[in-house]
Structure formats: C-alpha cells, structure tokens
N, CA, C and O atoms as CSV, one atom per row, in Angstrom:
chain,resi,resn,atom,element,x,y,z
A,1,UNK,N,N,144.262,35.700,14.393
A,1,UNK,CA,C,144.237,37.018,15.000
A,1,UNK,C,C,143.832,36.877,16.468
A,1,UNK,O,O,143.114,35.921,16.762
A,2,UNK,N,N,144.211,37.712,17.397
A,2,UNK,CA,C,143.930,37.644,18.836
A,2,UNK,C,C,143.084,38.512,18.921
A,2,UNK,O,O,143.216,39.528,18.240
A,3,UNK,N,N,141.994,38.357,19.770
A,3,UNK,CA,C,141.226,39.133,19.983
A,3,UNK,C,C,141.374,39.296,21.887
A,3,UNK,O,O,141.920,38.568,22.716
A,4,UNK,N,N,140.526,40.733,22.030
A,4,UNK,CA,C,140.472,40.625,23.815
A,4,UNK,C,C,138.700,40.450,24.299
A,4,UNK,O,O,138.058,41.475,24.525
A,5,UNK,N,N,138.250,39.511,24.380
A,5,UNK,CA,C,136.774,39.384,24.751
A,5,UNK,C,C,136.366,39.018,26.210
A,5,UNK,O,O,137.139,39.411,27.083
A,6,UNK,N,N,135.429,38.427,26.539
A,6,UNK,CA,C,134.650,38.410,27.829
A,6,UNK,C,C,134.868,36.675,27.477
A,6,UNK,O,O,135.256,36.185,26.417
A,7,UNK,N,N,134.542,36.090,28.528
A,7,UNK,CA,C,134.830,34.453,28.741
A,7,UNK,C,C,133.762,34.242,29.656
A,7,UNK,O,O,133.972,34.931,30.654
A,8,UNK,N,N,132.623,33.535,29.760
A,8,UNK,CA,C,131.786,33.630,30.840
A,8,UNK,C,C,132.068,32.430,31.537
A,8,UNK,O,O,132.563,31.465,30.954
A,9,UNK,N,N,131.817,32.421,32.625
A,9,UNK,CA,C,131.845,31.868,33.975
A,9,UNK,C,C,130.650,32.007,35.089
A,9,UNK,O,O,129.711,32.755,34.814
A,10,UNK,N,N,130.657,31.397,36.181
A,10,UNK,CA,C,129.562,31.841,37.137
A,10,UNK,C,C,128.559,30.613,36.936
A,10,UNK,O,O,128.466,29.974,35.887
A,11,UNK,N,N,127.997,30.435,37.824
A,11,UNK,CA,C,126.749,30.026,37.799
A,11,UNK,C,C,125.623,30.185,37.044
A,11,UNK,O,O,125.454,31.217,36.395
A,12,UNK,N,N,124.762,29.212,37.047
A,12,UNK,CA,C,123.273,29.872,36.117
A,12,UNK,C,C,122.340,30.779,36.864
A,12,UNK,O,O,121.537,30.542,37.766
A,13,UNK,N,N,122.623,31.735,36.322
A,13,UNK,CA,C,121.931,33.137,36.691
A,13,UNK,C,C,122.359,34.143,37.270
A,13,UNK,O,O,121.770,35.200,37.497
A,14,UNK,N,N,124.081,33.630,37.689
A,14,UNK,CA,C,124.811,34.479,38.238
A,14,UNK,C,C,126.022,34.335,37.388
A,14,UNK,O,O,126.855,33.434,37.490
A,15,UNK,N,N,126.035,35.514,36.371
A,15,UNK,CA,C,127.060,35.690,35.233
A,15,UNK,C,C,128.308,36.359,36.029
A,15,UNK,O,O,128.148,37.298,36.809
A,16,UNK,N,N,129.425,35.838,35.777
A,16,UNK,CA,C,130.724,36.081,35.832
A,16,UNK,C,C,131.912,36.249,34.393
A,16,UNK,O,O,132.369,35.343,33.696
A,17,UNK,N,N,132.127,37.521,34.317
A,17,UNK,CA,C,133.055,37.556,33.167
A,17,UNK,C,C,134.556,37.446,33.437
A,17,UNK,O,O,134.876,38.003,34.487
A,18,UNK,N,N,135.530,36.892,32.788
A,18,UNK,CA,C,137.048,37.005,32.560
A,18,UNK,C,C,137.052,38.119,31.348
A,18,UNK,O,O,135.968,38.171,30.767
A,19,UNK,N,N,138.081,39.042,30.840
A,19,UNK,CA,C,138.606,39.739,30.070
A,19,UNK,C,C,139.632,38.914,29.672
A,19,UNK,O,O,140.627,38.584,30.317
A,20,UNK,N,N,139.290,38.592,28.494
A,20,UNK,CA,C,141.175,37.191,28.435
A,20,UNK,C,C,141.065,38.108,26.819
A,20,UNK,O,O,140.284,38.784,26.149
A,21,UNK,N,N,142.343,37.595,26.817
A,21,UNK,CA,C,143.509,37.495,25.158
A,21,UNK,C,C,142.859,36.579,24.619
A,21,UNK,O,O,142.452,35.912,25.571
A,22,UNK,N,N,142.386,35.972,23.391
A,22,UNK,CA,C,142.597,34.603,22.553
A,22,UNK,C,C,142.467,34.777,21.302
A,22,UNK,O,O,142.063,35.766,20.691
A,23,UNK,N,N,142.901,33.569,20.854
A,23,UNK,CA,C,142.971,33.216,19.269
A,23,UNK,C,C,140.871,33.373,18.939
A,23,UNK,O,O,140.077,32.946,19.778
A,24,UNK,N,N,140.546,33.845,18.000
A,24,UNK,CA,C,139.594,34.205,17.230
A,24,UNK,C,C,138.449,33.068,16.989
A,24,UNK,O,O,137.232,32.886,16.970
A,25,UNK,N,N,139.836,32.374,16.803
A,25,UNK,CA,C,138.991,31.180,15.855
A,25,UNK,C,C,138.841,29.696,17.402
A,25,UNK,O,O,138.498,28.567,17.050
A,26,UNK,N,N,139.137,29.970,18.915
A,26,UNK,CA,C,139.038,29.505,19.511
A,26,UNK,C,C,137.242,29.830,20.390
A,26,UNK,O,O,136.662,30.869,20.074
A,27,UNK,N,N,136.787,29.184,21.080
A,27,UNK,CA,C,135.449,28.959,21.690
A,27,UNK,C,C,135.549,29.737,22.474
A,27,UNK,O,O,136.598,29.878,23.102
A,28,UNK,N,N,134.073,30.759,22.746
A,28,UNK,CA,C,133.841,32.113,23.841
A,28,UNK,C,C,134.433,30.934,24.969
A,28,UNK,O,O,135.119,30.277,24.186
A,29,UNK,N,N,134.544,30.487,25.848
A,29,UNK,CA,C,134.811,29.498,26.955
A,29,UNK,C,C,135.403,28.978,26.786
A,29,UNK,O,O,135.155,27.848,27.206
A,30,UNK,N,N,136.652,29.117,26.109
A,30,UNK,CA,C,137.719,27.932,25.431
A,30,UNK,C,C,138.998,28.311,26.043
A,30,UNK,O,O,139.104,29.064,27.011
A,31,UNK,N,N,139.709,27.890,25.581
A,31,UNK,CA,C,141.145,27.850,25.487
A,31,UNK,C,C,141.080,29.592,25.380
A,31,UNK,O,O,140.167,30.198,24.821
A,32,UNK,N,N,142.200,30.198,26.014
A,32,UNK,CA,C,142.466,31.453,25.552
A,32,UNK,C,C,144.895,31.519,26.604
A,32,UNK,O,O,145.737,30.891,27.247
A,33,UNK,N,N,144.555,32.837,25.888
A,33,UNK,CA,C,146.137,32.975,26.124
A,33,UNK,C,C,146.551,33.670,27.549
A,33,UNK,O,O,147.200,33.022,28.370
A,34,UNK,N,N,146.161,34.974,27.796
A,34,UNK,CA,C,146.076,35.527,29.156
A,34,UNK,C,C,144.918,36.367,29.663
A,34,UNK,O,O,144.295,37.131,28.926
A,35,UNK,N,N,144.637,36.184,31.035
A,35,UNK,CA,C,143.477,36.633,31.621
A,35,UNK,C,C,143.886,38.278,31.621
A,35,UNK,O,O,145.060,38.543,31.880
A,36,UNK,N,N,143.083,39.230,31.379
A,36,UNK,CA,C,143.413,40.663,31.573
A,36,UNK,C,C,142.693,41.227,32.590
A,36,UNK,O,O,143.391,41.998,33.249
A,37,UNK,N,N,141.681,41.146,32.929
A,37,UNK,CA,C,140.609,41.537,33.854
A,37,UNK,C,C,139.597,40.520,34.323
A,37,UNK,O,O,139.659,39.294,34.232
A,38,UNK,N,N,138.440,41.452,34.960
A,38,UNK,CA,C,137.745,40.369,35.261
A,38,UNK,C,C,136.281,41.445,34.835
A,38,UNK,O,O,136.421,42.600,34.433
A,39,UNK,N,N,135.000,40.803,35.019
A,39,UNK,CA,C,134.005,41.504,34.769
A,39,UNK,C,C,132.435,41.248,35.653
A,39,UNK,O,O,131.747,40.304,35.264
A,40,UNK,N,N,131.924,42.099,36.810
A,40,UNK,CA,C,130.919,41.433,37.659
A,40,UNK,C,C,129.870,41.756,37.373
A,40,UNK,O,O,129.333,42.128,38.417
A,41,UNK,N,N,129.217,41.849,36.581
A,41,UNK,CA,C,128.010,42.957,36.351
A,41,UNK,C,C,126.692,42.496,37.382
A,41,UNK,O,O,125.599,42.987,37.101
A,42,UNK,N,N,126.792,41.424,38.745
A,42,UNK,CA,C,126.311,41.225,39.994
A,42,UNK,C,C,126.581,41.753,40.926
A,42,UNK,O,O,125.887,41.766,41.943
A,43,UNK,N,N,127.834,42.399,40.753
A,43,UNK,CA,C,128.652,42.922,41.858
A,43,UNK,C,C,127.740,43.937,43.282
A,43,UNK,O,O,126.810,44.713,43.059
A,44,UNK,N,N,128.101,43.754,44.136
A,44,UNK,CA,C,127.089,44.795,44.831
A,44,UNK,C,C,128.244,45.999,45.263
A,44,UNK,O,O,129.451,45.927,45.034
A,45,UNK,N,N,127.506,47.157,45.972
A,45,UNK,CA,C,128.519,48.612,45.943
A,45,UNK,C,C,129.798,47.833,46.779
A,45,UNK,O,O,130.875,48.253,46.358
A,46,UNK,N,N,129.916,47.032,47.617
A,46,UNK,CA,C,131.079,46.671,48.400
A,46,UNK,C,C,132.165,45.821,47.308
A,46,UNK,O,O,133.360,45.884,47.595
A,47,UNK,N,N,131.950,45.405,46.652
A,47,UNK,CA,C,132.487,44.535,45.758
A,47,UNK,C,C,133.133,45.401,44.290
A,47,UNK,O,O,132.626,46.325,43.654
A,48,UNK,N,N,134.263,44.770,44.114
A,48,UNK,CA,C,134.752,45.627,42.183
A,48,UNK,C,C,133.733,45.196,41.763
A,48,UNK,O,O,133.254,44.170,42.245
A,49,UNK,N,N,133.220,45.774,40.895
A,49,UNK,CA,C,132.610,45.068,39.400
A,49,UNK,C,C,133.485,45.071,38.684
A,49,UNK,O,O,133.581,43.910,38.286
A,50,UNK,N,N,134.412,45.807,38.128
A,50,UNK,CA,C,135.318,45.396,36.730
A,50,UNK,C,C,136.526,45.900,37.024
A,50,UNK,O,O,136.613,47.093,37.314
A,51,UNK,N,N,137.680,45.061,36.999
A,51,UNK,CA,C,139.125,45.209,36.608
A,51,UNK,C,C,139.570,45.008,35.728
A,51,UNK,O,O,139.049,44.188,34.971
A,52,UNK,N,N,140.892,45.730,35.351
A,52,UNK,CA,C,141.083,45.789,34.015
A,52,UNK,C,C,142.577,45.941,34.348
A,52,UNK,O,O,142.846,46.830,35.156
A,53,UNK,N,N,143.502,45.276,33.895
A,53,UNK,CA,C,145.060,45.439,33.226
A,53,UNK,C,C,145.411,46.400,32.348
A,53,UNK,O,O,145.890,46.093,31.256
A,54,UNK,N,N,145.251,47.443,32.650
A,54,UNK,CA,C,145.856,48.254,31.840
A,54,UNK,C,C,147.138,48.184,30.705
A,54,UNK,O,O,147.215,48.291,29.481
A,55,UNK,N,N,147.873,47.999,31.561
A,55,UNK,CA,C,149.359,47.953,31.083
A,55,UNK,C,C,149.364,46.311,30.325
A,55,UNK,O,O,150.056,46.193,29.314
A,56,UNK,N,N,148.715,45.277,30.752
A,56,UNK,CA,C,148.673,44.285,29.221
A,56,UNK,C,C,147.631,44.399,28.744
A,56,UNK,O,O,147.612,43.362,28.082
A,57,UNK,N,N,146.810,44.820,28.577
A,57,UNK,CA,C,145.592,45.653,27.770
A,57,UNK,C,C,146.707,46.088,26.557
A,57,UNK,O,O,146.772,45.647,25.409
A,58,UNK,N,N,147.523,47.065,27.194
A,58,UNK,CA,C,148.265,47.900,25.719
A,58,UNK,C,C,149.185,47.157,24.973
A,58,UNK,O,O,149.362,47.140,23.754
A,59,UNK,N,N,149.942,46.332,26.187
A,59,UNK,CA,C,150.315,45.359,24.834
A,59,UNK,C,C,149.811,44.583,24.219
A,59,UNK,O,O,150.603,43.948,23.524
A,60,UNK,N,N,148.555,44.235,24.106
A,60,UNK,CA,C,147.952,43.197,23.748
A,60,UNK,C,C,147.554,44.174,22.317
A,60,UNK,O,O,147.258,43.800,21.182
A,61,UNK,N,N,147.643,45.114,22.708
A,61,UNK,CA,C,147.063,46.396,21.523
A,61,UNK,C,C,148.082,46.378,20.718
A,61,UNK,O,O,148.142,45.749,19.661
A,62,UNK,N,N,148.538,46.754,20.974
A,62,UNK,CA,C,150.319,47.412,19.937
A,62,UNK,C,C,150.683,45.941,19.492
A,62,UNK,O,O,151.432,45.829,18.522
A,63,UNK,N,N,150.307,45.026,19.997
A,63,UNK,CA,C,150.810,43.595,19.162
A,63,UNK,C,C,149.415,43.118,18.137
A,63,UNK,O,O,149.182,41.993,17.695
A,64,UNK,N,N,148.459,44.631,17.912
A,64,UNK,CA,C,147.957,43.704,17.185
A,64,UNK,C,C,146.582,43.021,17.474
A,64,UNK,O,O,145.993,42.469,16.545
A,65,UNK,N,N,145.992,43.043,18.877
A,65,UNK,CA,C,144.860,42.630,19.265
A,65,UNK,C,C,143.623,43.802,19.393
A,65,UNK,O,O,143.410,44.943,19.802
A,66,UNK,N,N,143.054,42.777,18.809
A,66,UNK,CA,C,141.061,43.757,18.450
A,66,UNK,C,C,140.544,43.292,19.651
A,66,UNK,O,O,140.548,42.193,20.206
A,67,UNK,N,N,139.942,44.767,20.015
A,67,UNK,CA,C,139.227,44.330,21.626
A,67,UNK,C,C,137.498,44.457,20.746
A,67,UNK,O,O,137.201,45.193,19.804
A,68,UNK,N,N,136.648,43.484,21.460
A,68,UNK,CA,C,134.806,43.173,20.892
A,68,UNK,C,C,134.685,44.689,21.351
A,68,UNK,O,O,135.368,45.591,21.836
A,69,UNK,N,N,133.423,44.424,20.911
A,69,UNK,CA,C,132.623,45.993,21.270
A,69,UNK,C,C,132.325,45.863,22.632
A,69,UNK,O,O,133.115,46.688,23.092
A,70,UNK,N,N,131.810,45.458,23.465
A,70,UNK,CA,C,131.842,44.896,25.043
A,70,UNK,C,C,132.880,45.257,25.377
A,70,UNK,O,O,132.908,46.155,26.219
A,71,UNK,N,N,134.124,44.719,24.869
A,71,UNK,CA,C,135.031,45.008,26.131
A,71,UNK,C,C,135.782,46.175,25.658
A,71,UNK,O,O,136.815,46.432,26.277
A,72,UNK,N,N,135.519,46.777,24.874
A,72,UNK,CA,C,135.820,48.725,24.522
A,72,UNK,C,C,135.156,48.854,25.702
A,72,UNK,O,O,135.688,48.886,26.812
A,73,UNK,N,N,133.434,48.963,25.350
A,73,UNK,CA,C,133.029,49.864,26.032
A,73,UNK,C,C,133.130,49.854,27.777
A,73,UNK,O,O,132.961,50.845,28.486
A,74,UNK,N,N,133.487,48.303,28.308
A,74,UNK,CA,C,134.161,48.331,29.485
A,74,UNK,C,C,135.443,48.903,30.033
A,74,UNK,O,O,135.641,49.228,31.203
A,75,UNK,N,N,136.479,48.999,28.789
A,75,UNK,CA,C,137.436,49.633,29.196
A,75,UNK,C,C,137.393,51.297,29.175
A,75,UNK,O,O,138.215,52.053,29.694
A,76,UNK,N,N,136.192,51.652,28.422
A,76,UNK,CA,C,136.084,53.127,28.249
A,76,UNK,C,C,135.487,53.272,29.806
A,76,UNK,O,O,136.117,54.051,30.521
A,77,UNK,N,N,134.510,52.701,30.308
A,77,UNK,CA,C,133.745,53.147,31.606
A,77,UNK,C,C,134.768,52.817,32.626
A,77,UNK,O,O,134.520,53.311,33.726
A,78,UNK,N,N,136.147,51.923,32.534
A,78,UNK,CA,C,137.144,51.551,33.185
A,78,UNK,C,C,137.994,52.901,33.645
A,78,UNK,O,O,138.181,53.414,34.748
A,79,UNK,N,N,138.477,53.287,32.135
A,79,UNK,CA,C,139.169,54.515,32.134
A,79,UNK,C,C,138.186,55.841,32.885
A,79,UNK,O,O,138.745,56.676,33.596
A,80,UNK,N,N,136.954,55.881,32.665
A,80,UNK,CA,C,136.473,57.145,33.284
A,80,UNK,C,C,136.451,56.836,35.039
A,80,UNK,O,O,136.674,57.727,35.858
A,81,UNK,N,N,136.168,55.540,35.374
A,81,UNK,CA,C,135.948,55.857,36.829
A,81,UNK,C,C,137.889,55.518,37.542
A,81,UNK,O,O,138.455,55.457,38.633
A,82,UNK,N,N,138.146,55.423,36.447
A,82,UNK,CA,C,140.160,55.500,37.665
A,82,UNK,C,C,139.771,57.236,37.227
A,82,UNK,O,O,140.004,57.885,38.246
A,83,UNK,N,N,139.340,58.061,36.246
A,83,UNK,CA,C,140.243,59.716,36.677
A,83,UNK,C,C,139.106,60.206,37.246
A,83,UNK,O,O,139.098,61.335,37.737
C-alpha cells in the first residue's frame, strides 16, 4: 500500500520535512516514489513553511494512497491558508 508521509531531513536540531508517496513497508528515510511537498516547521515569516502539490496529492488519493495523520492535518492547514 502507498502511503503519503513526512521523510525527515535537515540537520540535528534543524528538522526539515519532504511530503513524499511510498511503499508502507519501506523506511521513514528510505526509498520512496514521488516528492509532493515539502515541510519547514523552522521556517521564519520570510520563508514557506509548507508546500503542498495539490494536484498529485489527488492522484495519489484516487489511486488509493492513505495520507498519516501529520500530513492530513498539514494539508488541512494547507488548504485553509491558499482560501
């Protein structure tokens, strides 16, 4: 099953997230299929903190992929600050 989760990156103490596609049964930091976003939760006001692919977000949906609870609730705070 594919899931859509967070991939960490960054330095020690300075967390950096990817939003990727992957197989389930592959390693949080592993191998995965496509990057969807990204995630800064360092970010300062000049900087994104979180992007998000919308449009392969949904296909990743309609084919079938479970997004973690993390990256719902990023795409829910995603969706409120685009309207």
């Amino acid at each position: 099953m594919v899931v859509i989760r967070l991939a960490r990156s960054g330095a020690k103490k300075r967390p950096f997230y990817n939003i990727v596609a992957a197989d389930r049964r592959e390693r949080r930091d592993g191998r995965f299929i496509e990057r969807v976003g990204f995630y800064n939760p360092m970010s300062s006001d000049s900087e994104q903190g979180l992007v998000v692919d919308t449009e392969r977000l949904a296909h990743w949906q309609q084919n079938g992929a479970q997004l973690s609870p993390t990256v719902a609730r990023l795409v829910k705070q995603a969706a409120k600050a685009a309207a």
